[in-house]
N, C-alpha and C positions, 0 to 999 in steps of 0.2 A: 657381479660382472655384467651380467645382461640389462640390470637394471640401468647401470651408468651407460651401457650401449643405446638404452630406450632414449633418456634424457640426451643422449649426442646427436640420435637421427632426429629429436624431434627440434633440438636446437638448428640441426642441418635444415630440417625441412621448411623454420621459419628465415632463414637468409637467404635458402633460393627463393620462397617467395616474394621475401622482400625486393631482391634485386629484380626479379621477371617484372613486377611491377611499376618501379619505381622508373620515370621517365627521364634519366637521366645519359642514356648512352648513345645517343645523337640518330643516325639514320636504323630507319625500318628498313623491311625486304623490298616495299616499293621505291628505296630509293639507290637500289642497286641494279647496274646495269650489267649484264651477263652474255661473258664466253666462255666457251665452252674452253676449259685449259687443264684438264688433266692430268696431265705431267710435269708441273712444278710444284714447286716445295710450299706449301698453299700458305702456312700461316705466315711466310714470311713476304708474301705478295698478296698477301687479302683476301684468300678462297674462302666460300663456303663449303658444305658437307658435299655436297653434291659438283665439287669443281667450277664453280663460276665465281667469275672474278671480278672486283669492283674497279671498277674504269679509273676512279680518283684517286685510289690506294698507291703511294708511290713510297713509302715508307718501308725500311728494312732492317732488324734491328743491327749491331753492331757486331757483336763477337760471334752471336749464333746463326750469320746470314749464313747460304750458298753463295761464293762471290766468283766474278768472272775469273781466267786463270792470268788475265794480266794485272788484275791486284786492283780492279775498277770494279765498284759496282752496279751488276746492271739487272733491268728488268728481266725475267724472261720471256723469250720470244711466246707468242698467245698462238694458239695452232690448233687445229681439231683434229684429235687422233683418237677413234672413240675405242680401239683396243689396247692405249695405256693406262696401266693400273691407277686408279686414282691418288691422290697425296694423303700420307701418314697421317699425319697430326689434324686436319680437318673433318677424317674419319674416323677418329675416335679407334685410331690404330687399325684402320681396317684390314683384315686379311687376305684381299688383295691388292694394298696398295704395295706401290716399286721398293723390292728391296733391293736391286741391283745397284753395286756402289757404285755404277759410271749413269746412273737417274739420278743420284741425290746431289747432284751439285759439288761445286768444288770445296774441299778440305781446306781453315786452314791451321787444324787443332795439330800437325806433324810441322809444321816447318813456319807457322807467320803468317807467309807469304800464300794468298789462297790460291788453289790446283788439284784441279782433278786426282782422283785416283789415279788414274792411267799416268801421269806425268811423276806422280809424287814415287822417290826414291827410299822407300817405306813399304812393310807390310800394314795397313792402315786398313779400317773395317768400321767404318758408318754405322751405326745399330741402330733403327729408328724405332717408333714404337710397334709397328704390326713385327719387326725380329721380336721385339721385347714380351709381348703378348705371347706370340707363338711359341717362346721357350717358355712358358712360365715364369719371368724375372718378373714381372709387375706386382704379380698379387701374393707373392712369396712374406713379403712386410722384410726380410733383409736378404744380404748377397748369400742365397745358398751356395753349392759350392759346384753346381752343374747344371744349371740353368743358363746360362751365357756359352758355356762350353759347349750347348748344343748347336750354337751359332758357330761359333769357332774353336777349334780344337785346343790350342796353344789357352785359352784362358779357363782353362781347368784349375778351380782355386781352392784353397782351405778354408778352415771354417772360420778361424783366426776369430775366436773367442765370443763366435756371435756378432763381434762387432767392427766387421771391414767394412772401408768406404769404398773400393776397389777391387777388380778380381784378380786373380798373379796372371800373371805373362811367363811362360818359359820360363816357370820353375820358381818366381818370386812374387810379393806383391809390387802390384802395378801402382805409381803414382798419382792421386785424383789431382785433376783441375778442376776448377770451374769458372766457367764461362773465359777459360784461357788462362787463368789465372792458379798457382801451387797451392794447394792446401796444405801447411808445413804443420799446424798440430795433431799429428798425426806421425808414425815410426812405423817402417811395412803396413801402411794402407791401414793401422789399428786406431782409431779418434777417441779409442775411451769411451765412449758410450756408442748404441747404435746409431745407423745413419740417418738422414732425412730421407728417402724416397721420391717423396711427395712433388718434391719440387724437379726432379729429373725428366724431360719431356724426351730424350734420345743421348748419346754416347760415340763419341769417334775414338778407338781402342788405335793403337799406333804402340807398334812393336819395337823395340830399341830405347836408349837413349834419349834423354829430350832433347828439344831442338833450341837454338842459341836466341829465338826471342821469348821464348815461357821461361825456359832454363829450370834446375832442377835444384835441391838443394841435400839432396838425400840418392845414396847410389840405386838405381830402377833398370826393369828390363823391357820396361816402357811404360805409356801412360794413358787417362783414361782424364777424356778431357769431357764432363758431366755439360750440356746445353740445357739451360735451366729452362722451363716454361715460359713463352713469350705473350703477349698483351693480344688481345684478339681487333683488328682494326678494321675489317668488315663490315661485323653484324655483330651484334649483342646474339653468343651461343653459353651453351655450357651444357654440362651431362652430369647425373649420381651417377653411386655404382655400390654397389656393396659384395661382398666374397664372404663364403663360406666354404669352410672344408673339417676335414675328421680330425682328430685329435684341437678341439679347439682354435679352430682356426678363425676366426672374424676380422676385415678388412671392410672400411667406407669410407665414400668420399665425396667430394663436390667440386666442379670445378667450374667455373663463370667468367666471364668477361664481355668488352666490347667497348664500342667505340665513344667517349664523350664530344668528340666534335673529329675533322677529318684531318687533326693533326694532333690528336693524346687518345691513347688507349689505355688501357686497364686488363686486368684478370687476378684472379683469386684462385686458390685451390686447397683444400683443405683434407687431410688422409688420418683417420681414424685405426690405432690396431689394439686390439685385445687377443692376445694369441698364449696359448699352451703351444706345448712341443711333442710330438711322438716320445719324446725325454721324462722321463719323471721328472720334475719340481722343476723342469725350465721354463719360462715365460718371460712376452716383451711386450710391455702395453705402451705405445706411443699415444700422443697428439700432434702433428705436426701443420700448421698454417704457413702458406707463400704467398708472396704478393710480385705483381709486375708492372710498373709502369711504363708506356712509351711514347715518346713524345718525337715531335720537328715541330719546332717554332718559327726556325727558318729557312729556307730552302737548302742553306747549305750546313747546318747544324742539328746533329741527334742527339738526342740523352735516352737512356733508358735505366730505368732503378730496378733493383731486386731484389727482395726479404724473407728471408725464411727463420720461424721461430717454431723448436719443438721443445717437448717434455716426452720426458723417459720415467721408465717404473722397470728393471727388467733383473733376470737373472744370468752373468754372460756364462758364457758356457767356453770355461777354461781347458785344460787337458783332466776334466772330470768324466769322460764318458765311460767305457767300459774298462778300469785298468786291468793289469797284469794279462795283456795279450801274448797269444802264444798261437802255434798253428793249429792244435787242438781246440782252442775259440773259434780260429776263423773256417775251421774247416771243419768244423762239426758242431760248435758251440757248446764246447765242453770249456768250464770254468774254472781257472785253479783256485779254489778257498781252502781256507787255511788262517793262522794269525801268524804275527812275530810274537816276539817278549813284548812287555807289555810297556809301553812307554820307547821302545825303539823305534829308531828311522829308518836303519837294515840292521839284516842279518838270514836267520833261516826261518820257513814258515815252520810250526809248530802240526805236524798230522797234516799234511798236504794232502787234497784228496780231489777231484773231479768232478761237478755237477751241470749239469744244463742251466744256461742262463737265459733271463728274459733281455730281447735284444732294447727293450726298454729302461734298462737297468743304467745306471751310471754313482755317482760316489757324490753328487753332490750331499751338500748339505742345508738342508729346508730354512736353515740362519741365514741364511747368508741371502743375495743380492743388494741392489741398488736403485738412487735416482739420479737424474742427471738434466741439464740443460742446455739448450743450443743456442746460436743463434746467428745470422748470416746480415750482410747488406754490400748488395752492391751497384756502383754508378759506376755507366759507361756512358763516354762523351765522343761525339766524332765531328770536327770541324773539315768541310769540305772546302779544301784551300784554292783548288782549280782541276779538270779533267784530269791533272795528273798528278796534284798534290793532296794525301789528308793529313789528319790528324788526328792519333784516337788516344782517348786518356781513361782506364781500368782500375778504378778504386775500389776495392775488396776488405771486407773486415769478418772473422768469424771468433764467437764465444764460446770456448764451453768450462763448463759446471759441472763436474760429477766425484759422489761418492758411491764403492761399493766393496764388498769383499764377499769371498769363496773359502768357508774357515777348512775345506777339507785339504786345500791342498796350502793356506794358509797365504794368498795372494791378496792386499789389500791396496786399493787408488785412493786418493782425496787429494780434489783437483778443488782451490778452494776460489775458481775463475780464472783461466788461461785465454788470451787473448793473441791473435796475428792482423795487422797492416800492413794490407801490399798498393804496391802502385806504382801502375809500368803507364808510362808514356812513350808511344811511338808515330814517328813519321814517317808513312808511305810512299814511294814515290817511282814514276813509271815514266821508262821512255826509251827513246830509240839514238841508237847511235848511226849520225848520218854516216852512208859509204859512198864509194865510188862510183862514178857513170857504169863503167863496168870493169868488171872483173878481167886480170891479165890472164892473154891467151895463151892455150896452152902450144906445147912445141907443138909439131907438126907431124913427129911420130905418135905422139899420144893421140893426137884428134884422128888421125888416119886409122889407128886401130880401132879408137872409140866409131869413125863412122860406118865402117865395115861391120863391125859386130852388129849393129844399129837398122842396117838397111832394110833386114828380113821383117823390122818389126814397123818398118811404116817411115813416111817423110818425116810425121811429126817426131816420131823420136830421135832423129838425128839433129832436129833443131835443139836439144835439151841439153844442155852441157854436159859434162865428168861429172863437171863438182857437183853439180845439183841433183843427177843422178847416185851422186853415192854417200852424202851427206847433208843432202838440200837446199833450199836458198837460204841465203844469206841475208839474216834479219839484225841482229845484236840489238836483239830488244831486252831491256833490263828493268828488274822489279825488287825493290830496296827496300827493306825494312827494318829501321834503326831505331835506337833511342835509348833511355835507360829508365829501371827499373829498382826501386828502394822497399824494403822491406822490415818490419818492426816485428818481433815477437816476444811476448813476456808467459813463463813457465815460471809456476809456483806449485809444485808437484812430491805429494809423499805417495813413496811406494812397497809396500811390504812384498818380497817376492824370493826371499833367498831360502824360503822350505817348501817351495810347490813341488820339492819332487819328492815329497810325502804319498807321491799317490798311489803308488803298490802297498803302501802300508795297510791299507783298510780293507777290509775283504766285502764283498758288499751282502755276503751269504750270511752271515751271522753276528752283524753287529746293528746295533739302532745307526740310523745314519745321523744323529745331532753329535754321535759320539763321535763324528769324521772329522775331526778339528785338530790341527797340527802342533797349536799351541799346549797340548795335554803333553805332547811329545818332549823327552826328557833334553834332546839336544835342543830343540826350542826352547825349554826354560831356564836353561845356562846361558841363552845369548841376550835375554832380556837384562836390560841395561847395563850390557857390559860392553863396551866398547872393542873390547877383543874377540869378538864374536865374527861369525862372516860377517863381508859387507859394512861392519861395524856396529855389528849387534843389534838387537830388538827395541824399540824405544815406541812410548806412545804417541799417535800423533797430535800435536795440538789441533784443540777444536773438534776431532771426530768423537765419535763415542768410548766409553772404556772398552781398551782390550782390542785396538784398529792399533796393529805395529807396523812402524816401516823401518827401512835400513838408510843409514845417514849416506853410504858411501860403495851404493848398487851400480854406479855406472849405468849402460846402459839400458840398466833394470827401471832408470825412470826418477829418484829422486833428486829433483834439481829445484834452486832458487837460481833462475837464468833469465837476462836482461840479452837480447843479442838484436843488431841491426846488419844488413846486407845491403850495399851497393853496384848495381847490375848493369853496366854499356853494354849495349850489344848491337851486333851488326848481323843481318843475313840478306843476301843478294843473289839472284839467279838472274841467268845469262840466258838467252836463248839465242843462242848463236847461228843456228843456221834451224829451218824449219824441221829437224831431223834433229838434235843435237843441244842439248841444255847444260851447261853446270851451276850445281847449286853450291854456294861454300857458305860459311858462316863462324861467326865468333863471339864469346859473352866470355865476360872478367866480373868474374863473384868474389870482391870483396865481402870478407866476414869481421864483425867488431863484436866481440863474444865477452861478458864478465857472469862468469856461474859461481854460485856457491854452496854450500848444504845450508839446506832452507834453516828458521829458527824451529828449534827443537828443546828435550828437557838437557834440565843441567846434565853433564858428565859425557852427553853425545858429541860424538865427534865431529870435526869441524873440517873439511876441504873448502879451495879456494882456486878458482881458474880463471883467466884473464887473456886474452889472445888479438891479435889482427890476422887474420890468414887471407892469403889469396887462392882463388880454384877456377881456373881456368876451363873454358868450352872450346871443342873447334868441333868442324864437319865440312867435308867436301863428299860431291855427291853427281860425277856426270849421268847423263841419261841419253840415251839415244832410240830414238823409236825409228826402226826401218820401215816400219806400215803405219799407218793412221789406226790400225790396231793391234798395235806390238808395240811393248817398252820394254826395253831392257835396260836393267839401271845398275849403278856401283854404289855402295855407300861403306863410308867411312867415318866414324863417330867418336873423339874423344874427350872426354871431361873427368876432372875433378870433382867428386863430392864427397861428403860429412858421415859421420859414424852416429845419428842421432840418439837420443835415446829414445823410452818406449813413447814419449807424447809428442815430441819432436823436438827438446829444448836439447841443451848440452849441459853432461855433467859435469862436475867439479873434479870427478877423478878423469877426466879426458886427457887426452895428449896432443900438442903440435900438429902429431902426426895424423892425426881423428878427424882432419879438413884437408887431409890428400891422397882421399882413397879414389882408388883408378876404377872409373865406368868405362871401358870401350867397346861399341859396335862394329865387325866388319862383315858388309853384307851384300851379297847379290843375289838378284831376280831377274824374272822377266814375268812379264802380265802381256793380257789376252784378253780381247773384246772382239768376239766374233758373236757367228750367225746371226746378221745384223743388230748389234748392240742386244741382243737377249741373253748372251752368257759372257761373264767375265771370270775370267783363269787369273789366279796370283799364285807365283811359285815361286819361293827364297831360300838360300841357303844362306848359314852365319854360323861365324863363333863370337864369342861374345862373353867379357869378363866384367868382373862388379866384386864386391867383396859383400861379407855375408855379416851381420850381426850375430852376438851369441850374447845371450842373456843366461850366462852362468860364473865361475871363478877359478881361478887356478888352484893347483893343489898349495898354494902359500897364501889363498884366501882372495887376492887380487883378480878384480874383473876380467874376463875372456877378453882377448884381442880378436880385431876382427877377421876375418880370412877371406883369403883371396878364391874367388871358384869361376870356371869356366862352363860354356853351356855351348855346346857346337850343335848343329842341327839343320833338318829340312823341313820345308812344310809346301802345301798345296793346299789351295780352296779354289771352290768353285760356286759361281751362284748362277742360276739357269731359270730366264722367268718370260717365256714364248707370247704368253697375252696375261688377261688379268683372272684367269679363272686357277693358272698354277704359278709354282716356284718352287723352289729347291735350293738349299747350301748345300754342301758335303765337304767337307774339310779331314786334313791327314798330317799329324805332323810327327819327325821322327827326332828326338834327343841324345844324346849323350853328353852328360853334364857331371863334374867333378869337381869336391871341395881339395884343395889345396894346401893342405897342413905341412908340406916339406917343407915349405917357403920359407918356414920360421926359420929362427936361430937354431942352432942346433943344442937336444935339452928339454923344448918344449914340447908338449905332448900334441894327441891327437884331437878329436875328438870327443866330446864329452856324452854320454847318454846318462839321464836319469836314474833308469835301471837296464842296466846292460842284460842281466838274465832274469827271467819273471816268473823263477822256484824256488833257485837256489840263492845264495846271498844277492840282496840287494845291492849292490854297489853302488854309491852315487856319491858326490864331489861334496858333500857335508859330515864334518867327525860324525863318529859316533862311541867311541870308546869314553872312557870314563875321566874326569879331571876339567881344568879350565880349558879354554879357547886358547890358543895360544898361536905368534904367528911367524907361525914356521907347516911344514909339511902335513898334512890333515891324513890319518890311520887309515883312510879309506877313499879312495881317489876312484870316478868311473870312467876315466881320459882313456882312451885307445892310442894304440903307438903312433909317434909322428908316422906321416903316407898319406899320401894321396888317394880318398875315398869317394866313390860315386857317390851320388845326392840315395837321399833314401827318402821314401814317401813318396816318387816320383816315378811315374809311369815312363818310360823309352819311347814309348808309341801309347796314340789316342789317335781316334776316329769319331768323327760324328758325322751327324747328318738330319737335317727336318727337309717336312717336307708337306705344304699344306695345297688342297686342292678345296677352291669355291666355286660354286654352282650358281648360276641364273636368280634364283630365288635366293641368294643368301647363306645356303645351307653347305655348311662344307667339313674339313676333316685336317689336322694336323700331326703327321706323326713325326715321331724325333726317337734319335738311337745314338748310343755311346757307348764304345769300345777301346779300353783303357789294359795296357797288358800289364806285366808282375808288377808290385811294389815292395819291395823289400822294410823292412821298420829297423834295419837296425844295422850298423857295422859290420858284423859278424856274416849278414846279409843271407841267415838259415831260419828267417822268420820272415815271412811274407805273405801278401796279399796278390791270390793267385790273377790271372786276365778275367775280367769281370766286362757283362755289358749292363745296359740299362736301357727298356723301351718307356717312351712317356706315349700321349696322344692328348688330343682336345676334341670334341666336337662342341661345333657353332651354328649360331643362326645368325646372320647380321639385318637390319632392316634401318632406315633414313633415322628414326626416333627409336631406336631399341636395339638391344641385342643381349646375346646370355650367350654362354660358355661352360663345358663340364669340361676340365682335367681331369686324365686319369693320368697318374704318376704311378711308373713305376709296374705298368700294368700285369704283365710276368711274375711279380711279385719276386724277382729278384734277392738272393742273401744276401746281396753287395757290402761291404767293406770299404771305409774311407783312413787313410789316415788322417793324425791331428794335425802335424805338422810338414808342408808339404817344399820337395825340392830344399831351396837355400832359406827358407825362413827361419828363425830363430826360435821357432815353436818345434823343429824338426828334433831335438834332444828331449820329447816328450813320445815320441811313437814306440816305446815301450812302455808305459808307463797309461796309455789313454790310446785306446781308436773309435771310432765312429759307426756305430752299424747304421747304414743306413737305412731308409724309413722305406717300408714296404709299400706294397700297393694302397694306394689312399686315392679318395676323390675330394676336387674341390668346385665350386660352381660360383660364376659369376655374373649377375645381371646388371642392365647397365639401360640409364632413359636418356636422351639426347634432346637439346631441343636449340 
């Protein structure tokens, strides 16, 4: 491993030289003219490190600008303010540049239509790179499950197998975009393989529902629109950096650009990992290379490209970690070992007894992992049709490639090239609706009362109307954002997954772990090629190696042969009606043209066939009214239709009609707060908010789980507090209560299902296990709980966090960050739980123009903390008896980094 790490720095070391060398990226430093502009968003207006700005630069790119809030692009104003924190991204994520969401420019990843935080009708949350650094998300190499959570409370995520592209929002995973655009291969934020990193330069997290011109195709509790790395049009810069930390941790990288003339830019970036796990036998060794191109050829025409290609080597890390949790693990780490009989699935352990476990301990099996491939490209085009017309056109394609399997809990993918095409075309368009000379007078008792009340406070205020007093002037300026939107995906996907809940089977105290393989197991070897098996029995898959099984007819466990296209008009329009006063409404019509089938497989496997047009309708209306120039108080209201996907995102063959009219809806009120002159901004929302849940398991008659309805009602508060450039601060609180909804059903059908309901006595789980054929009718051993209405389990009611980083004159400074998360309960029964736990992290830094280095300590208290596998409504939640997560104790990790 170190060896192949020698040969990648030393390959790294010859392309930054190359490039530093090679005279190709048009102006030097003396061909830059410099003001002093500290508080704009730099890469997107030409900064260097140091905030100066090139005079010629008038270029912006397309999807990842800050844009004005009337939907025009414009420069920003140049100003010398020498106690604004300097810009993110040209300092190499500096730790004091503005994290304050009302400095980073207007949004327009929640609605389209670009607008400030303060105006937008959304809890919405900017993360640029100095948020991204100061929680540790950077150098982690994927999405742990509490490093963004330190920034905001509400995106406290699961581990979701290693391999999320996304973190959950209130209780689920969140949907990624990029660069505005769905990533639909992908089922709750899962890609199949891990993510790219490399290429994510910042993040706008937006709470709710999507909005009617990205549109969604999967039910979400909001989404996570990824700003890819942008072209450097300045100066020819770039920086290494490499990371180390404890339990093998190795992370490098490169990143380069600059200008070839004063209308194309470029940048490259390149992110190297070699990573162990505080885990036994897990590991994720990437390579991941990005490319950007930016161009204006003509004053009123941009293009801008972008590429991203990885390779994957990794082990994911399923519900294998510590199984058969109980409160005696979590609260003293006491381990139940023990066996069953010898070839069962459940039943009783055989000499049950107690022993202390290593919290490194987990069930995988040393056979097992994967490799996989990526790959990304995308072109955006924006024709400037006149000051009030554009035109922007978002062509997006992603690949991926992966095989891998987990023999212990007996989950196997082969993905033999899955492919999506998107492409949204939209027209902008801004303008005012002419009014009246003036406004009709009012009677004459109204203006008498109004001038009396008025007098105390001065002439001028008697000259100021009613109306304009108590809802403002009167503008009716309007911002339209239409067009439509087409989509292509092809899914060729076998999935073996109907014995993973094999995982209380194997004790981890006294067996070899090669011997963790599900297939030895006796109900596993009766379903192998029998078609009356769950799911439709065991069968090999063509083309993987011998002894890779899938099920023909898993639902939405993931095996599909699915061809499907999506036709998407949309409309969204905001009103600003009086200077006090906005409504945003909006609407998208998701045609769906869906033909799935079970992929080709060996003879005697079963064969589904599914075929559909569905329609799924969006709406949203959303007034806003801000009484102060720093007060908004907003309504929203959010409803859509979306899809029951399966695990990669295609649709199976065992789907129904009804699998493309599950109800997402938002309703939700706030008010936000920008006081003590623009240095703190307050967001405060209340919602409730419905979506239905995935369940990757089967009825007691062997048929796929239906999905379920669940609600999630709650509060939350943030705050971000940043006086000059030497501090800052978040602190965020949010309060849940959130419920699956199993009454809803017919009456009949169960509740329900866990894995292993009790983790001593019998196993119970939704797979025979009595003796004889498969057969399909009622299964001897069901682990469904009664139909009712059961709160989310794995999900904390309350979380808190808070960072908080302070830099010093010289560069030298300190980052702390704190998380408080109350009970989790694991399980139905809800007498097994994960008590209120906190977690402190810290950094200290040194920043300087050409350098800087960083030591994380995680976790510094050395904390016993406790994660569940599966969190809130995801579909992995029917494992948190069966698998939890100890988390990783006190570790350090260091990062240096050269700039030039």
């Amino acid at each position: 491993m170190i060896k192949k790490r020698k040969k990648s720095w030393i390959i790294l070391f010859l392309m930054v030289l190359l490039f530093t060398n090679l005279n190709l990226f048009g102006l030097d430093d003396e061909d830059v003219t410099t003001t002093n502009n500290p508080s704009s968003d730099s890469q997107y207006n030409g900064e260097n490190h140091s905030g100066k700005q090139k005079s010629k630069q008038n270029y912006i790119p397309v999807y990842n600008q800050r844009e004005s809030a009337s939907g025009r692009i414009t420069m920003p104003e140049v100003t010398v303010q020498t106690e604004t924190p300097p810009s993110a991204v040209e300092t190499f994520g500096a730790p004091n540049a503005a994290v304050l969401p009302t400095e980073q420019g207007p949004v327009s990843s929640t609605y389209g239509i670009p607008m400030s935080v303060m105006d937008t009708p959304r809890q919405v949350t900017p993360v640029n790179p100095t948020m991204l650094k100061a929680a540790g998300t950077v150098y982690q190499g994927y999405l742990d499950p509490l490093s963004v959570s330190q920034i905001l409370p509400t995106a406290y995520t699961e581990l979701n197998w290693g391999m999320g592209n996304a973190i959950t929002i209130r209780g689920r995973q969140a949907l990624p975009y990029i660069n505005g655009i769905e990533m639909t291969l992908q089922n709750d934020s899962m890609a199949g393989v891990p993510f790219s990193w490399n290429m994510v330069e910042s993040m706008d997290i937006t709470e709710g529902p999507a909005n009617a011109v990205f549109g969604a195709t999967q039910p979400t509790p909001g989404s996570v629109n990824y700003i890819t790395k942008q072209p450097y049009f300045d100066k020819f810069r770039g920086y290494i950096w490499d990371t180390t930390g404890m339990y093998s941790q190795y992370l490098w990288g490169a990143d380069v650009g600059g200008p070839v003339n004063d209308k194309v830019a470029w940048r490259f970036s390149y992110m190297g990992q070699e990573q162990g796990s505080y885990y036994n036998n897990i590991y994720n060794n990437q390579q991941n290379f990005y490319a950007a191109i930016g161009a204006k050829p003509y004053e009123n025409y941009t293009v801008d490209f972008y590429a991203d290609f990885g390779t994957y080597s990794f082990m994911p890390q399923l519900a294998d970690q510590i199984n058969r949790p109980t409160n005696a693990l979590i609260d003293n780490g006491l381990y139940t070992a023990g066996m069953l009989p010898p070839g069962a699935l459940a039943g009783t352990l055989t000499s049950p007894f107690f022993v202390p476990v290593n919290r490194r301990a987990d069930i995988v099996n040393p056979a097992g992992g994967g490799n996989a491939m990526t790959g990304m490209l995308q072109l955006i085009q924006r024709v400037k049709v006149s000051d009030n017309i554009e035109i922007v056109n978002n062509t997006f394609a992603w690949y991926t490639r992966s095989s891998w399997i987990e023999p212990s809990l007996y989950v196997a993918a082969y993905l033999s090239g899955d492919y999506e095409v998107d492409n949204r075309t939209e027209i902008r368009v801004n303008f005012d609706t002419p009014l009246e000379a003036a406004a009709p007078e009012k009677g004459s008792k109204e203006m008498k009362e109004y001038k009396e009340t008025s007098k105390s406070e001065g002439d001028e205020e008697v000259k100021k109307s009613f109306w304009e007093g108590a809802i403002g002037e009167m503008l009716m300026r309007h911002n339209i954002d239409a067009g439509i939107e087409w989509h292509y995906q092809r899914n060729l996907d076998y999935f073996g997954d109907a014995f993973w809940n094999a995982g209380n089977v194997w004790s981890m105290m006294t067996t070899n772990p090669y011997s963790w393989n599900a297939v030895f197991l006796a109900p596993f070897a009766k379903a192998v090629n029998n078609p009356k098996g769950p799911a439709g029995g065991e069968w090999q898959i063509p083309g993987a190696p011998p002894g890779w099984f899938y099920e023909p007819l898993n639902g939405p466990g993931g095996t599909t042969d699915c061809n499907y296209w999506t036709v998407n008009p949309f409309y969204q329009h905001n009103i600003d009606w009086t200077s006090k006063f906005s409504l945003l409404f909006g609407a998208r019509a998701n045609f769906y043209f869906v033909d799935a089938s079970t992929p080709p497989g060996p003879v005697g496997a079963p064969f589904a066939h599914f075929s559909t047009a569905a329609f799924a309708p969006l709406v949203n209306i959303s007034p806003v009214y801000k009484p102060f120039p720093w007060m908004t108080a907003y309504f929203d209201f959010n409803w859509l239709q979306t899809t029951n996907a399966a695990v990669i995102g295609g649709y199976a063959p065992t789907f129904q009609p009804n699998s493309f009219s599950e109800v997402n809806q938002l309703i939700e009120g706030g008010v936000k707060f920008n006081i003590l002159k623009d240095k703190m901004y307050i967001t405060t929302a209340a919602f409730t908010q419905n979506q239905i849940l995935n369940n990757l398991g089967f009825l007691p008659n062997g048929a796929p789980l239906p999905a379920t309805p669940t609600n999630v009602e709650g509060f939350e508060i943030n705050a971000s507090y940043q006086p000059d450039r030497h501090f800052w601060a978040r602190l965020g609180y949010i309060y849940m209560r959130a419920v699956e909804e199993w009454s809803s059903f017919p009456p009949g059908l169960h509740g329900p299902g866990m894995r292993q309901l009790t983790p001593i006595l019998p196993y119970y789980t939704g797979v025979p296990i009595a003796g004889g054929p498969f057969v399909n009718g009622p299964f001897p051993i069901s682990g469904a709980m009664p139909s009712s209405n059961y709160p989310f389990i794995g999900f904390p009611d309350q979380y808190f966090s808070g960072t908080v980083t302070y830099t010093s004159d010289v560069g030298l400074g300190v980052t702390l960050g704190a998380i408080v998360m109350s009970d989790q309960y694991l399980n139905y029964f809800y007498n097994t739980k994960i008590p209120t736990q906190f977690i402190l992290n810290a950094q200290i830094f040194y920043t300087q123009p050409k350098w800087e280095a960083r030591l994380y300590l995680y976790n510094f208290t050395d904390e016993k903390y406790w994660l569940p596998f599966g969190l809130g409504s995801a579909g992995s939640r029917a494992f948190n008896m069966s698998s939890i997560i100890a988390g990783w104790p006190f570790w350090i990790e260091g990062t240096v980094a050269y700039k030039f």
